[in-house]
PAVO-184367 format. One record per residue (C-alpha): residue number from 0; x, y, z. Coordinates in steps of 0.2 Angstrom, whole numbers. Last residue first. Example, Ala and Ser with C-alpha at 12.3 -4.5 7.8 and 13.67 -1.06 7.14 Angstrom:
PAVO-184367
NODE   seq       u       v       w
NODE     1      68      -5      36
NODE     0      62     -22      39
//
This chain:
PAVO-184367
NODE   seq       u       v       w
NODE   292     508     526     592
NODE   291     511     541     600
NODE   290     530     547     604
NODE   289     547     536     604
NODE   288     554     551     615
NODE   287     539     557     625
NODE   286     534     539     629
NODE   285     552     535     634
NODE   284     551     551     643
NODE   283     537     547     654
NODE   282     546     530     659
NODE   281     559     539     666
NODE   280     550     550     676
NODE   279     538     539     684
NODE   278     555     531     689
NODE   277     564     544     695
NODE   276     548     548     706
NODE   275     530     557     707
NODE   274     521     550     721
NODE   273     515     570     725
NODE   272     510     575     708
NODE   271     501     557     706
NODE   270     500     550     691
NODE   269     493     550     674
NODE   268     497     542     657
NODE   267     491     541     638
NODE   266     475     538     629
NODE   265     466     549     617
NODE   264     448     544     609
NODE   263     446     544     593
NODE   262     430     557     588
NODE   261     414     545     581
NODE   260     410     550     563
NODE   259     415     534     558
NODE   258     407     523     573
NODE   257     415     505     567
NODE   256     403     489     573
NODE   255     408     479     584
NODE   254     400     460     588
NODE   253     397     452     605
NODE   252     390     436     610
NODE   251     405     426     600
NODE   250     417     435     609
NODE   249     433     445     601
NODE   248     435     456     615
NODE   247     456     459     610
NODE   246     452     463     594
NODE   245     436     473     593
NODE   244     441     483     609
NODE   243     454     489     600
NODE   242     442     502     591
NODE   241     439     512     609
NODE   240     421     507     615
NODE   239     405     516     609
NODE   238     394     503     624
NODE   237     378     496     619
NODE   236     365     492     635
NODE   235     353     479     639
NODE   234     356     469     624
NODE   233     360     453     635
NODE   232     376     453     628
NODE   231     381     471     632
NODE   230     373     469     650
NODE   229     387     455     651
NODE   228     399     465     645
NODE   227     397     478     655
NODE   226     396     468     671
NODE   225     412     459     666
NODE   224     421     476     664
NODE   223     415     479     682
NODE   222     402     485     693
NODE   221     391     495     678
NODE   220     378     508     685
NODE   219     363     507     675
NODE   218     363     514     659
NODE   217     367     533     652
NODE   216     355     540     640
NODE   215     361     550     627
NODE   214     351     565     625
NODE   213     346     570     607
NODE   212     353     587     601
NODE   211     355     582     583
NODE   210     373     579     585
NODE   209     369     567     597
NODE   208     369     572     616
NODE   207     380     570     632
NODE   206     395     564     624
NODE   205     402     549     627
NODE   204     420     543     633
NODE   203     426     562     633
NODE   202     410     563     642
NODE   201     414     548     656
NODE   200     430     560     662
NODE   199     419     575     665
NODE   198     404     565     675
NODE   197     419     558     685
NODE   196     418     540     688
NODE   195     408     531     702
NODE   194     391     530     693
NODE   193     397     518     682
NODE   192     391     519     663
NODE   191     386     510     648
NODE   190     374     516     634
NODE   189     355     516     635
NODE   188     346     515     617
NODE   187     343     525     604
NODE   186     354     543     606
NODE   185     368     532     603
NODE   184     362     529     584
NODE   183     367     549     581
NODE   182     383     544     584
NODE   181     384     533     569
NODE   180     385     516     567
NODE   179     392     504     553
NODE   178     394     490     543
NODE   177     378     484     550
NODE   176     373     468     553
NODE   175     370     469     570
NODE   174     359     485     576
NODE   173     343     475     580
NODE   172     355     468     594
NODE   171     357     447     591
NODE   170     377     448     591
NODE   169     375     459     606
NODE   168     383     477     606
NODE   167     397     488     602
NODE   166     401     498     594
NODE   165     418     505     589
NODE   164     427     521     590
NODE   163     445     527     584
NODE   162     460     525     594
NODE   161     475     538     600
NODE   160     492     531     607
NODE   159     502     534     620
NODE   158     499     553     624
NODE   157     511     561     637
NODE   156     508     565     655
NODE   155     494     571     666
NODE   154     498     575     685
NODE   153     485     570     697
NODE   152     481     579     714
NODE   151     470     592     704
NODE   150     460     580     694
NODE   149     458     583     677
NODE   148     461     570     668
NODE   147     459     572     649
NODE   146     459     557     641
NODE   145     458     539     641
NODE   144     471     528     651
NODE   143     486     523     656
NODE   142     489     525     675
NODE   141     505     525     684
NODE   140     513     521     700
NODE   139     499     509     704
NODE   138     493     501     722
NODE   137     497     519     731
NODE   136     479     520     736
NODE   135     477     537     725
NODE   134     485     529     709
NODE   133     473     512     710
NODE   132     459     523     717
NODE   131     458     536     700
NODE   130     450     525     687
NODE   129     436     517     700
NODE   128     425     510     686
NODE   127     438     509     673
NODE   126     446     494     684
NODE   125     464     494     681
NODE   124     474     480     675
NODE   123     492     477     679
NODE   122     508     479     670
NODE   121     525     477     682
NODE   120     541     487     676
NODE   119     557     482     685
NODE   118     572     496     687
NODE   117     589     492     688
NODE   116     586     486     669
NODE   115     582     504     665
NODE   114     585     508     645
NODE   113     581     491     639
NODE   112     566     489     653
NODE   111     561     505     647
NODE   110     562     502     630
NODE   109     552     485     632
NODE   108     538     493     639
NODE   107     535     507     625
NODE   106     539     496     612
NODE   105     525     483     620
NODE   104     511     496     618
NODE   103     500     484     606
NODE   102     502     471     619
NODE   101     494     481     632
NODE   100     479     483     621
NODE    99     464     482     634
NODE    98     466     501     639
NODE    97     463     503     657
NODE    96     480     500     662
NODE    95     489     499     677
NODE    94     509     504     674
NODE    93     518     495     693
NODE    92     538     504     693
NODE    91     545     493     703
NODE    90     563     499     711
NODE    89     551     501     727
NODE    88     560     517     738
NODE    87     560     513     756
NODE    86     581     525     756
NODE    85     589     508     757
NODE    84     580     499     746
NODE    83     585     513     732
NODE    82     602     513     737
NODE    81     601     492     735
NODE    80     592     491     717
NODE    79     606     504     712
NODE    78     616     492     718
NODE    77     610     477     708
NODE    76     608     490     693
NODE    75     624     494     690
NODE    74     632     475     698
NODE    73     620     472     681
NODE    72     626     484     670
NODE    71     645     480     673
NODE    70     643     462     670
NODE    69     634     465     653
NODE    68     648     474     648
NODE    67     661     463     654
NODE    66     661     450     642
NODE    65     659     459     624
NODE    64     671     471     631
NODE    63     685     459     637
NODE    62     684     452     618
NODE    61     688     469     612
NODE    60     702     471     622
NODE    59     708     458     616
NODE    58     708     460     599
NODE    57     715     479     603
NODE    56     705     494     608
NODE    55     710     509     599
NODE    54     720     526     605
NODE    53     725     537     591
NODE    52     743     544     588
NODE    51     749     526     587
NODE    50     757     516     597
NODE    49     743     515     611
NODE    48     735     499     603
NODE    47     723     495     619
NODE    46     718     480     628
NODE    45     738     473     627
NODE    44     740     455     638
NODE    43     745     446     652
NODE    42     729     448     660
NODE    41     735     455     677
NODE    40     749     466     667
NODE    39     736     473     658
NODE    38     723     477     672
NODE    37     736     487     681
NODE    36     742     496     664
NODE    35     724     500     661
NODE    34     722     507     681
NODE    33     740     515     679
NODE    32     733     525     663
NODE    31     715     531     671
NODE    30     724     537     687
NODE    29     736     547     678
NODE    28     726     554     665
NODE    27     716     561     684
NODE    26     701     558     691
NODE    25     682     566     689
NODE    24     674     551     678
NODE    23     672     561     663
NODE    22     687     570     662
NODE    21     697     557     666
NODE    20     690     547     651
NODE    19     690     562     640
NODE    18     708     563     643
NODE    17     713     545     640
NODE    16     704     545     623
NODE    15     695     530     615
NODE    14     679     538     623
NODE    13     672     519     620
NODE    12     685     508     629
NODE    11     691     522     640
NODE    10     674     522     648
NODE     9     673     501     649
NODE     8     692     502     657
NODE     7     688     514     672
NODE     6     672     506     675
NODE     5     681     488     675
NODE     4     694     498     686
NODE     3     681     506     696
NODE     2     671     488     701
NODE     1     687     481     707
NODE     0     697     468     694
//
């Protein structure tokens, strides 16, 4: 059976009409009826009850369904693979997060893949102290993380998921114990920072003062999340993270505690305007469609 006919056969199988399946596949009631009869006579066998006024699949034809669905999408998605090869075009779409909670986004990864299994989806951490290079380096197709993003080569996209605020600091900080923080506490002692991000992008993180008006003093630049963690532990710095940080840094130096009054921070994707692809697209949508968390 050639690639068409199986096409030919799958389409008819759930239009259920022999018009609409011409129709939708650009031939002719003709075509579509000599290619069933074809694959008939070749089986030995009736895929379709045509004796009545409606068209319905028969037992068989059902059991030919079951079998070569999953057949048809991957020769689908093996050629689609090939045209996109062909034409220097990665069918891997590489997500870099800045978030910690890839796990917590899982629908959103595994509709993808359901809805595009021509396409491969790759997660991979991105360092919050150069946001930006990942995307601009071509290392990342997309970017999860906090926003806004105003950077003109960048295109924000939809919101993921939105998380309240957490501090956090040593388990031996004079703040440990508490059941919880307030801004206005941030104003008290230095508070994490990397000299290489946007002064714009690091105040939706933090703001520049308490509500009282008290300036928020930003700590010595930060190399890596192990740096700020480190400095965290050795009560050189506090750091209001996102709230999922509580579960996914769960370390016996560290302890979180909840910044009520704290705004939740907004994460969701960027990429580049001029990188933008099938793919980017794609996976944009499925966010759109299932919507925040």
């Amino acid at each position: 059976m050639e690639l068409r006919d199986i096409e030919i056969f799958l389409t008819l199988a759930e239009e259920l009409h022999f018009g609409r399946t011409a129709a939708r596949l650009h031939v002719t009631q003709a075509r579509v009826s000599q290619a069933i009869k074809t694959q008939e006579r070749r089986i030995g066998g009736l895929l379709f009850d045509r004796a009545r006024r409606t068209v319905v699949l028969s037992p068989l034809g059902h059991q030919l369904r079951a079998d070569l669905l999953p057949v048809y999408a991957g020769l689908r998605a093996s050629l689609e693979r090939a045209k996109m090869a062909a034409r220097g075009i990665t069918a891997e779409l590489r997500v870099g997060t800045i978030s910690a909670n890839s796990y917590d986004l899982r629908r959103y990864w595994e509709t993808f893949r359901s809805r595009h299994p021509q396409w491969d989806l790759r997660l991979r951490t991105a360092p919050f102290v150069d946001p930006f290079g990942g995307l601009r380096r071509g290392e990342m197709d997309i970017l999860v993380t906090w926003l806004p993003v105003l950077e003109p080569d960048l295109i924000m996209g939809p919101t993921m998921f939105s998380d309240g605020r957490v501090l956090t600091i040593s388990v031996d900080h004079e703040l440990a114990g508490r059941t919880s923080a307030t801004i206005e506490m941030l104003g008290d002692f230095p508070v994490g920072y990397a000299q290489s991000i946007p002064d714009y992008w690091f105040d939706a993180y933090t703001p520049g003062q308490t509500p009282r008006g008290n300036l928020i003093v930003r700590g010595p630049g930060l190399e890596n999340n192990d740096d700020l963690y480190s400095r965290i532990s050795t009560g050189e710095i506090i750091n209001p993270s996102p709230a999922h940080v509580a579960r996914y840094f769960n370390r016996p130096d560290l302890t979180h505690i909840p910044i009520p009054d704290m705004p939740a921070l907004d994460f969701g994707l960027v990429w580049r305007g001029d990188a933008e692809n099938d793919m980017i697209r794609a996976f944009a949508q499925v966010v759109r469609d299932l919507g925040p968390l």
